[in-house]
Biopython code that builds the backbone (N, CA, C, O; Angstrom):
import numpy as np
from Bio.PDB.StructureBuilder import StructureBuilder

atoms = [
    (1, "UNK", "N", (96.035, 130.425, 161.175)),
    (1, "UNK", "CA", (96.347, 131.502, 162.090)),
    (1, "UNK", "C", (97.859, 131.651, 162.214)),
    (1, "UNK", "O", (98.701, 130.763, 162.342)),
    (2, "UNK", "N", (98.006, 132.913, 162.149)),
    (2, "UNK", "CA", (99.196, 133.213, 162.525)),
    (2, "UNK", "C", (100.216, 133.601, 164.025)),
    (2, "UNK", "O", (100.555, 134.766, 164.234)),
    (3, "UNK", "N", (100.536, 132.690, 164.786)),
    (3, "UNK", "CA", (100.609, 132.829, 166.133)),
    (3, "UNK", "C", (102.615, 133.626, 166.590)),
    (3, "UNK", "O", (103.147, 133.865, 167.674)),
    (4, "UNK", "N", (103.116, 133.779, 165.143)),
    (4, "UNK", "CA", (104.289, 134.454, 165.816)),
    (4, "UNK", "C", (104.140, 136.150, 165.379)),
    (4, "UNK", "O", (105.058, 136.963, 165.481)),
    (5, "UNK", "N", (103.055, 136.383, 164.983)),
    (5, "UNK", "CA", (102.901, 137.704, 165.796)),
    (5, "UNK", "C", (102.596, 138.213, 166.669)),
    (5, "UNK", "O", (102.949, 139.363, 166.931)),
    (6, "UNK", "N", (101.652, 137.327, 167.570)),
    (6, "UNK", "CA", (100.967, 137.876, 168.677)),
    (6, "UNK", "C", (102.306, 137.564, 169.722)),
    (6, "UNK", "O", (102.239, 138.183, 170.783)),
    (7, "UNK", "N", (103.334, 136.809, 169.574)),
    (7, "UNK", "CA", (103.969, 136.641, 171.091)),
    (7, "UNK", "C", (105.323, 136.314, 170.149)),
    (7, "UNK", "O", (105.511, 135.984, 168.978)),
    (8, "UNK", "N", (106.291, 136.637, 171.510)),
    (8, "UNK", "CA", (107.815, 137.109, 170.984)),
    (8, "UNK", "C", (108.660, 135.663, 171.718)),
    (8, "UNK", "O", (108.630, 135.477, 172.934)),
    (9, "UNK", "N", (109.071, 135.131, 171.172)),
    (9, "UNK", "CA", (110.007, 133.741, 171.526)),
    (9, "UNK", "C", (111.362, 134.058, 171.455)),
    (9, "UNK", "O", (111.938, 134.534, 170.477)),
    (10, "UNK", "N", (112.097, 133.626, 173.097)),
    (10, "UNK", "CA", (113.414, 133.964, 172.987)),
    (10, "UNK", "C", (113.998, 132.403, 173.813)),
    (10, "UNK", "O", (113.323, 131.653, 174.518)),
    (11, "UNK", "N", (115.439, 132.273, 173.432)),
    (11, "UNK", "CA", (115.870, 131.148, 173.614)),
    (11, "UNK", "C", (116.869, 131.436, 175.600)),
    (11, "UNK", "O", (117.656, 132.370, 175.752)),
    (12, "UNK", "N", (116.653, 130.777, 176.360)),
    (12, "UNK", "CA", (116.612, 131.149, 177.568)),
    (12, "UNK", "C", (117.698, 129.703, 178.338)),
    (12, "UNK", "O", (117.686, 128.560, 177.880)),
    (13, "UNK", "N", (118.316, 130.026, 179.219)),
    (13, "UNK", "CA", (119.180, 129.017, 179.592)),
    (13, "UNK", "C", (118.306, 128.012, 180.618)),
    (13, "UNK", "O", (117.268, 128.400, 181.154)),
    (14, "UNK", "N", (118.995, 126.360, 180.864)),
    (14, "UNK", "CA", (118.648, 125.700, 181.699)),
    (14, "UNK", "C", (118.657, 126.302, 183.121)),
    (14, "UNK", "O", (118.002, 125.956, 184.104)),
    (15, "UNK", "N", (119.453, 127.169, 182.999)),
    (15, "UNK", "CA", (118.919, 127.495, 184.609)),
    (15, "UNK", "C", (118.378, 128.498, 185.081)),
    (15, "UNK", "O", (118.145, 128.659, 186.279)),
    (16, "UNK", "N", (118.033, 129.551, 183.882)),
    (16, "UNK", "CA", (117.026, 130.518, 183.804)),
    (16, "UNK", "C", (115.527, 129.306, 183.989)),
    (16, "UNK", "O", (114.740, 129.461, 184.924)),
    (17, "UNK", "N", (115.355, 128.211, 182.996)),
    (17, "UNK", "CA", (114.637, 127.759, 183.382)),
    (17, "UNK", "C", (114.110, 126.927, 184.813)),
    (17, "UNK", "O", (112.910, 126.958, 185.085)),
    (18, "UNK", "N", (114.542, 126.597, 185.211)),
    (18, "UNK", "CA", (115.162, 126.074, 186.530)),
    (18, "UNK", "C", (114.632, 126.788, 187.542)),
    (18, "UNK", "O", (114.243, 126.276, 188.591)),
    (19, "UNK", "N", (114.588, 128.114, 187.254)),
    (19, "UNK", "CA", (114.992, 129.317, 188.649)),
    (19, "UNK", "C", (113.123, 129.332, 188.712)),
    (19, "UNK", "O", (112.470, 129.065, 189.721)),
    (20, "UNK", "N", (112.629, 129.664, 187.537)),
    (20, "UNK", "CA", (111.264, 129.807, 186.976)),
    (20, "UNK", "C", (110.299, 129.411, 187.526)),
    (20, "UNK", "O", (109.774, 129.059, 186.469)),
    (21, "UNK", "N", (109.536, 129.132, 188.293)),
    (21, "UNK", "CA", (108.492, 128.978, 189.544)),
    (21, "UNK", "C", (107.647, 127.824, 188.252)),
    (21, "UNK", "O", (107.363, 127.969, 187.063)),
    (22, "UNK", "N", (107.465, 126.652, 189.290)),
    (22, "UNK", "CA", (106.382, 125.774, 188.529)),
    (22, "UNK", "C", (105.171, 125.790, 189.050)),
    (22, "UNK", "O", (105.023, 125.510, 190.240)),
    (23, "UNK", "N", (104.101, 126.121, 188.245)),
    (23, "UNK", "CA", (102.541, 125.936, 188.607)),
    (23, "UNK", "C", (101.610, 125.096, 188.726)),
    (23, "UNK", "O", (101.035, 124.628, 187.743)),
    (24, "UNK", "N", (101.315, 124.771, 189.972)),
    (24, "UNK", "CA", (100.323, 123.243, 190.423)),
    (24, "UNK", "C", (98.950, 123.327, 189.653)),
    (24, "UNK", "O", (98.501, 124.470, 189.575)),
    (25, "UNK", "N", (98.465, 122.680, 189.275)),
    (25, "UNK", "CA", (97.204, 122.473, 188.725)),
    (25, "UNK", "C", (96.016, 122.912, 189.836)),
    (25, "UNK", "O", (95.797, 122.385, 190.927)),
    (26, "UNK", "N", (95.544, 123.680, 189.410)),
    (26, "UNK", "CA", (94.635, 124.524, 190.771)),
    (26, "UNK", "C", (93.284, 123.122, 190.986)),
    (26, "UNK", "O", (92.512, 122.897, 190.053)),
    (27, "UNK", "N", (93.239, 122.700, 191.683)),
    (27, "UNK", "CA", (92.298, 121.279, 192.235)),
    (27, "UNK", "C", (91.009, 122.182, 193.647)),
    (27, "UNK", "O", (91.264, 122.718, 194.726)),
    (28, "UNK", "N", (89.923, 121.997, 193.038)),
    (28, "UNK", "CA", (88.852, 122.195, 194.101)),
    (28, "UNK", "C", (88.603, 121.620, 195.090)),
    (28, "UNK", "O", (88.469, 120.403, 194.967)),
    (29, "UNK", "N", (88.472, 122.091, 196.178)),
    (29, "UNK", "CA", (88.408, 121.370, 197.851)),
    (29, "UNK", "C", (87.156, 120.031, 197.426)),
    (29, "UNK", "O", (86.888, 119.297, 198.377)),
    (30, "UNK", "N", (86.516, 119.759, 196.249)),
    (30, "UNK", "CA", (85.757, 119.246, 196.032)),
    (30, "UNK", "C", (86.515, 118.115, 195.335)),
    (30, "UNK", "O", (86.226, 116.927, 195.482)),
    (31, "UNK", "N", (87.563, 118.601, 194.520)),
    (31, "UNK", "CA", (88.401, 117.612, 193.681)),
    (31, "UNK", "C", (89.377, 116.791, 194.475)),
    (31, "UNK", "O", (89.880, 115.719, 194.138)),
    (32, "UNK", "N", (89.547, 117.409, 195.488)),
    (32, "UNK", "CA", (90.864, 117.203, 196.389)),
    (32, "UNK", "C", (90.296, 115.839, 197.427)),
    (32, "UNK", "O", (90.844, 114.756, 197.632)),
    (33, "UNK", "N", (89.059, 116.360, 197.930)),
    (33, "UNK", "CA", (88.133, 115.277, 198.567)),
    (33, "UNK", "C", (87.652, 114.375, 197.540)),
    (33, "UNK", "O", (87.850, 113.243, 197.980)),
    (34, "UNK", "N", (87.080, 114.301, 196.306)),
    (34, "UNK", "CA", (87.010, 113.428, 195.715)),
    (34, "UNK", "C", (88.393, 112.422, 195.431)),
    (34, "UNK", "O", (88.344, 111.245, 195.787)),
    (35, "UNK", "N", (89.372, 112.867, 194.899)),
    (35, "UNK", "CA", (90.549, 112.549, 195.213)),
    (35, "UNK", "C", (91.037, 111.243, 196.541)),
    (35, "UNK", "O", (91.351, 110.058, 196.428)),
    (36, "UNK", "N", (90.913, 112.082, 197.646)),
    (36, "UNK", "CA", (91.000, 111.169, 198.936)),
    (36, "UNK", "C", (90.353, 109.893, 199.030)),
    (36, "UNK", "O", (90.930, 108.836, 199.285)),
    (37, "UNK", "N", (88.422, 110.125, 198.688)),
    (37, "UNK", "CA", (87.891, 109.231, 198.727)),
    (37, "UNK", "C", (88.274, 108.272, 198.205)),
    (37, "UNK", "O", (88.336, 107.191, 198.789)),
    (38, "UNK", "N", (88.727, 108.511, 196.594)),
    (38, "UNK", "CA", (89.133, 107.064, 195.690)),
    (38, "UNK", "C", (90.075, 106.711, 195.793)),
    (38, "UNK", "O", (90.258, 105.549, 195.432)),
    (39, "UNK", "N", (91.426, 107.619, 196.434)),
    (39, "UNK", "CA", (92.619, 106.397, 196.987)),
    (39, "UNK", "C", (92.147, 106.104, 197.923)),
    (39, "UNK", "O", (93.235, 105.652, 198.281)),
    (40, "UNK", "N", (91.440, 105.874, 198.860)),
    (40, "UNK", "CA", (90.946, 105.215, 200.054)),
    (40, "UNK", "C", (89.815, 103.698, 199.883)),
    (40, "UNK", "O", (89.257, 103.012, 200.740)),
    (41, "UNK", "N", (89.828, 103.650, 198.890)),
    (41, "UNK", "CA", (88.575, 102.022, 198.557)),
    (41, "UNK", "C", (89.408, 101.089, 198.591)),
    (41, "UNK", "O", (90.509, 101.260, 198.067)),
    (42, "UNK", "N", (89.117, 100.019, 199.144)),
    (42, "UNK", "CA", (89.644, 98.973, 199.079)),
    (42, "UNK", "C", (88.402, 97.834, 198.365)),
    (42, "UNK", "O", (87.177, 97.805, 198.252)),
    (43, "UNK", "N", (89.860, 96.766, 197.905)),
    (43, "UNK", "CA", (88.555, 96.231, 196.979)),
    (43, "UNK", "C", (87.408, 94.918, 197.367)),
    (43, "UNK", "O", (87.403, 94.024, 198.213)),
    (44, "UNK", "N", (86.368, 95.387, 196.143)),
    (44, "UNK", "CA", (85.415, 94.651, 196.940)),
    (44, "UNK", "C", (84.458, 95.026, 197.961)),
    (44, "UNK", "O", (83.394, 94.441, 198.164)),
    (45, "UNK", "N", (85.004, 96.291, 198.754)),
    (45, "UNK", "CA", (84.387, 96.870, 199.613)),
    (45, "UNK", "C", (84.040, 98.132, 199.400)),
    (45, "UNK", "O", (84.767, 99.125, 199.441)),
    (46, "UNK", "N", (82.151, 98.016, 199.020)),
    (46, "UNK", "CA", (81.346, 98.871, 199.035)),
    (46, "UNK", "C", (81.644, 100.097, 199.969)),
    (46, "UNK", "O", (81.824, 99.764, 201.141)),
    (47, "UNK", "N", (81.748, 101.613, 199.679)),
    (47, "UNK", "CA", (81.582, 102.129, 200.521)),
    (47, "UNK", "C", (80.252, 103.304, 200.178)),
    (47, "UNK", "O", (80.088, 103.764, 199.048)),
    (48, "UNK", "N", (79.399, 103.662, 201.333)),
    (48, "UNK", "CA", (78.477, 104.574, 200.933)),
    (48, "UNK", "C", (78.810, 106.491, 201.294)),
    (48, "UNK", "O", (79.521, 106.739, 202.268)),
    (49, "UNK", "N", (78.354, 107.457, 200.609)),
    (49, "UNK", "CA", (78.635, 108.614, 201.171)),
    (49, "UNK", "C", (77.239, 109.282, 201.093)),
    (49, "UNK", "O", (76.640, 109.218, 200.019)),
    (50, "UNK", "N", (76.714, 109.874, 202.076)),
    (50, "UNK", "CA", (75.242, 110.074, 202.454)),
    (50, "UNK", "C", (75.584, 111.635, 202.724)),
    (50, "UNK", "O", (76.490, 112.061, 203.440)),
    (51, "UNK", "N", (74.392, 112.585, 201.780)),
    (51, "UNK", "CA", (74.409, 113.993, 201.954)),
    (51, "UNK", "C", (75.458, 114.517, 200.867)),
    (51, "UNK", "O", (75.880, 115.646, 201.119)),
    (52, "UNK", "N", (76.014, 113.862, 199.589)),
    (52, "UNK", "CA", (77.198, 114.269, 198.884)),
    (52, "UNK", "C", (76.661, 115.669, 198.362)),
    (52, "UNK", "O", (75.460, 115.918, 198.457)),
    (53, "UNK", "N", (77.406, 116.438, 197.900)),
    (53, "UNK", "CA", (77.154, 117.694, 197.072)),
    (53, "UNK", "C", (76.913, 117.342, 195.575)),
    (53, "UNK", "O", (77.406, 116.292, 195.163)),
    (54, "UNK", "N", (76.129, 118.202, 194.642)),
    (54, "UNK", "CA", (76.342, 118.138, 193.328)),
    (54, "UNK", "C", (77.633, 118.063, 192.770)),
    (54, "UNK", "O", (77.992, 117.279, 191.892)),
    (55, "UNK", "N", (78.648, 119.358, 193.613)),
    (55, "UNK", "CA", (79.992, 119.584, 193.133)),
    (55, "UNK", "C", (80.759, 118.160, 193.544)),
    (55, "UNK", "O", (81.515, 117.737, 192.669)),
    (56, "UNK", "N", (80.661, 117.372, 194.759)),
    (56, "UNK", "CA", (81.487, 116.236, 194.654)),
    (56, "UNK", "C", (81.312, 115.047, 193.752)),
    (56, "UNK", "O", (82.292, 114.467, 193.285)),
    (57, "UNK", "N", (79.843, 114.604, 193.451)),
    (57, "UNK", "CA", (79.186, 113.855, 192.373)),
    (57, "UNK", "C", (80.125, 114.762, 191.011)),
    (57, "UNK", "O", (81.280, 114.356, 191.144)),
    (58, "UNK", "N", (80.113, 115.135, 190.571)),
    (58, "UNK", "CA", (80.586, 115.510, 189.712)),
    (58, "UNK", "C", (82.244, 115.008, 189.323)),
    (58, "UNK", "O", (82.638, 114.310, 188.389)),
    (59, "UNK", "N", (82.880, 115.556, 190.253)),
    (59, "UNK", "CA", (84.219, 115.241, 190.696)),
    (59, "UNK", "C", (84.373, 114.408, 190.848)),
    (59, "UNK", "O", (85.442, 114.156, 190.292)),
    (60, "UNK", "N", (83.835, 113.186, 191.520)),
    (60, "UNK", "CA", (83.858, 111.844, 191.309)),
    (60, "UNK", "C", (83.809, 111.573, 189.936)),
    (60, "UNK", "O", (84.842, 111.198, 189.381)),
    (61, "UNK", "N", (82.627, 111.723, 189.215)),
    (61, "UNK", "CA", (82.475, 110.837, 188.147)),
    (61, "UNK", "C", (83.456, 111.390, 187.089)),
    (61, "UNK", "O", (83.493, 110.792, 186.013)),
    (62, "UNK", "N", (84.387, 112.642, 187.303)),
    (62, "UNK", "CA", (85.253, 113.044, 186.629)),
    (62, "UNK", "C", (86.696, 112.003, 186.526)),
    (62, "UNK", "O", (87.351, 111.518, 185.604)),
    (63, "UNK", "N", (86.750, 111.983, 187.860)),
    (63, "UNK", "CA", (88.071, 111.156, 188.644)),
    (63, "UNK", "C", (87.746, 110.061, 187.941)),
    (63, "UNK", "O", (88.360, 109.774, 186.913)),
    (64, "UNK", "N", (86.502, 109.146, 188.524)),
    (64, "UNK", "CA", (86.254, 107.555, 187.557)),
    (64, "UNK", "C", (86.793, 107.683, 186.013)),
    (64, "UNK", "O", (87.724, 106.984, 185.612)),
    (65, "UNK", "N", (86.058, 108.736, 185.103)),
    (65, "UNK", "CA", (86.314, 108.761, 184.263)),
    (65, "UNK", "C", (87.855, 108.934, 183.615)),
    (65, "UNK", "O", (88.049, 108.134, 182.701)),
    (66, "UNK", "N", (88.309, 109.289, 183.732)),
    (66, "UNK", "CA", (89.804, 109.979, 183.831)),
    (66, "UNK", "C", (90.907, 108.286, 184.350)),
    (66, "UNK", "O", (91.517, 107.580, 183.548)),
    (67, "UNK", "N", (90.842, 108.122, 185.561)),
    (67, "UNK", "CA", (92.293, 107.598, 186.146)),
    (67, "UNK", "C", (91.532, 106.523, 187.309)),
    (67, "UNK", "O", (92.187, 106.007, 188.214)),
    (68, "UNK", "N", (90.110, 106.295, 187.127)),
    (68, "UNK", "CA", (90.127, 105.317, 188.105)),
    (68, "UNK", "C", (88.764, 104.426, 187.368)),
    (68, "UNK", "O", (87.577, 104.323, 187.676)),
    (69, "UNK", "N", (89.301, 104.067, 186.656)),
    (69, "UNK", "CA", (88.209, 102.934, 185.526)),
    (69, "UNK", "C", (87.659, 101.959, 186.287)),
    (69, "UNK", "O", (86.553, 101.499, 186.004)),
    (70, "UNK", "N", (88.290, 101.584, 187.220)),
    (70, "UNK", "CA", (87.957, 99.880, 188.188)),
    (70, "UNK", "C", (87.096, 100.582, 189.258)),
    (70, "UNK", "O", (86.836, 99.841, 190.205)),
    (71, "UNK", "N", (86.441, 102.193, 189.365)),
    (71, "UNK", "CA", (85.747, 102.098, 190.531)),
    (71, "UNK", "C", (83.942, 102.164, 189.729)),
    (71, "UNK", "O", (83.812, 102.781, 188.672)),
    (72, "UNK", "N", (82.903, 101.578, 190.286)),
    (72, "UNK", "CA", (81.511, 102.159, 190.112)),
    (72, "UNK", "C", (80.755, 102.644, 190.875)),
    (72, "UNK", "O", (80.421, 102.068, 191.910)),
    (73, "UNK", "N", (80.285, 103.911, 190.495)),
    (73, "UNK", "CA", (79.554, 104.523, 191.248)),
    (73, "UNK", "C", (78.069, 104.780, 190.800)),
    (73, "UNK", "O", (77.665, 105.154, 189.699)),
    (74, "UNK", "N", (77.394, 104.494, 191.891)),
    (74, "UNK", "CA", (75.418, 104.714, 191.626)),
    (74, "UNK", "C", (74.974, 105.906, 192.585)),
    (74, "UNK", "O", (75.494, 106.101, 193.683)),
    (75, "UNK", "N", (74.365, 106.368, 192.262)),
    (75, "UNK", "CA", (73.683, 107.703, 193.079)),
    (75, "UNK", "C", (71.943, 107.795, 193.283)),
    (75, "UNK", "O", (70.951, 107.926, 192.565)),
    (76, "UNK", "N", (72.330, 107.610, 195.009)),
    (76, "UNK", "CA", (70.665, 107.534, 194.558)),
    (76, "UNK", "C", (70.354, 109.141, 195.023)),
    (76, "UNK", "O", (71.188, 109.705, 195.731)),
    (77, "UNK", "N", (69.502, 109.634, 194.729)),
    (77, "UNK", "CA", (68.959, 110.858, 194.708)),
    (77, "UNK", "C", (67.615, 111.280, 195.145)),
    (77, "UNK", "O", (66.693, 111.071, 194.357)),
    (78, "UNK", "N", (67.302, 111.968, 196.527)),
    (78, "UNK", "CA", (65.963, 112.507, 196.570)),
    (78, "UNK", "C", (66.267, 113.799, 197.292)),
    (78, "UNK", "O", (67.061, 114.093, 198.186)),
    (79, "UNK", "N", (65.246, 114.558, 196.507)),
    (79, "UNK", "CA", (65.335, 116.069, 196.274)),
    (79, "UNK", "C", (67.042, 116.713, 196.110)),
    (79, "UNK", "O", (67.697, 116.782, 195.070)),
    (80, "UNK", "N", (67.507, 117.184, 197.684)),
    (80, "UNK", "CA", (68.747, 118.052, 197.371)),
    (80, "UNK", "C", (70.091, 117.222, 197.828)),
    (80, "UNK", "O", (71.294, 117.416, 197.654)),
    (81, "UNK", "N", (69.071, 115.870, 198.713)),
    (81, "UNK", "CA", (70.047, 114.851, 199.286)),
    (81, "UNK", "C", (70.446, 113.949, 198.342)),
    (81, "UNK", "O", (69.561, 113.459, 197.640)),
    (82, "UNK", "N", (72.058, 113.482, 198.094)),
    (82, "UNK", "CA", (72.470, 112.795, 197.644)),
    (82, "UNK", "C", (73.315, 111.310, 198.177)),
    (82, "UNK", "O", (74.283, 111.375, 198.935)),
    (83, "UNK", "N", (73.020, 110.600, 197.889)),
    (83, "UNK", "CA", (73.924, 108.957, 198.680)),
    (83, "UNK", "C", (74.588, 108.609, 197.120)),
    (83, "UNK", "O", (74.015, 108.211, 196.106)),
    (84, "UNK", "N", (75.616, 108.835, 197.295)),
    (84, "UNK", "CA", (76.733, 108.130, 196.388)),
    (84, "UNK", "C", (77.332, 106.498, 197.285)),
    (84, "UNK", "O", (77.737, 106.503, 198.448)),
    (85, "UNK", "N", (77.237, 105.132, 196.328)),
    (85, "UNK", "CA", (77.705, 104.568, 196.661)),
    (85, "UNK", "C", (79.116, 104.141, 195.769)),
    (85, "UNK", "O", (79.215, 104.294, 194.552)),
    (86, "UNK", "N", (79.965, 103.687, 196.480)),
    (86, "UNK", "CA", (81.140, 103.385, 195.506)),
    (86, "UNK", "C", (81.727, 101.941, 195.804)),
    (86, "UNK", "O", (81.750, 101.573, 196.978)),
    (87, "UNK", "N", (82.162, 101.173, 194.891)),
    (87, "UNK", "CA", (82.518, 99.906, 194.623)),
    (87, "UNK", "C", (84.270, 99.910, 193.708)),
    (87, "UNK", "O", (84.408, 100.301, 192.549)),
    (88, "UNK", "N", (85.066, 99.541, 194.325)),
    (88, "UNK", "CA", (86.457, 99.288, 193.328)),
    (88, "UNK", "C", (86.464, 97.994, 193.138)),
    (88, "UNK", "O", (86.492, 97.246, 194.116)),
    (89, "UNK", "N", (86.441, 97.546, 191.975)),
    (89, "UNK", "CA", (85.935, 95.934, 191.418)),
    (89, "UNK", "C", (87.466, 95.743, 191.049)),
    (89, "UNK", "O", (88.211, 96.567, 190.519)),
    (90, "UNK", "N", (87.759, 94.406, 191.476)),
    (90, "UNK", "CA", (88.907, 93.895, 191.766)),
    (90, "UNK", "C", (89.389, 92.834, 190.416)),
    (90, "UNK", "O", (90.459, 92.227, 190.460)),
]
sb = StructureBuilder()
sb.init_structure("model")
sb.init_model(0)
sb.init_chain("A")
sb.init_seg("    ")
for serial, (resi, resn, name, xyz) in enumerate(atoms, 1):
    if name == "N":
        sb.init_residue(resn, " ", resi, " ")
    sb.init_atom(name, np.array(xyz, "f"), 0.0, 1.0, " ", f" {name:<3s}", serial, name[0])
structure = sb.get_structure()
């Protein structure tokens, strides 16, 4: 593929760059709370979350996967109710 036709590249100063607005990584009120939860474990100590959403289960096991390897999480599940438990193994 040829990608310097579709878009025009110009050489721009450090403080043109500078001035240039930086963009936060857009994070879901789901990611943001998942987030909280896992800097908040201390280790060794089980914690349970009763009633979780699909969208936070998710987000969790994203977060574990990603940047928090030392936590485990089990889900127990009946019907729409969810209990996530979480463990940071020390």
């Amino acid at each position: 593929m040829i990608w310097a036709s579709m878009v025009e590249m110009k050489e721009i100063t450090l403080e043109q760059f500078r001035r240039m607005g930086m963009r936060r990584t857009a994070v879901s009120s789901n990611g943001q709370e998942a987030l909280e939860i896992l800097k908040r474990l201390r280790l060794d100590r089980p914690v349970l979350i009763q009633g979780a959403s699909r969208g936070l289960q998710v987000s969790l096991s994203r977060r574990i996967g990603k940047a928090f390897r030392d936590v485990e999480m089990r889900v127990d599940k009946k019907g729409k109710n969810r209990n996530i438990a979480l463990l940071k193994k020390g």
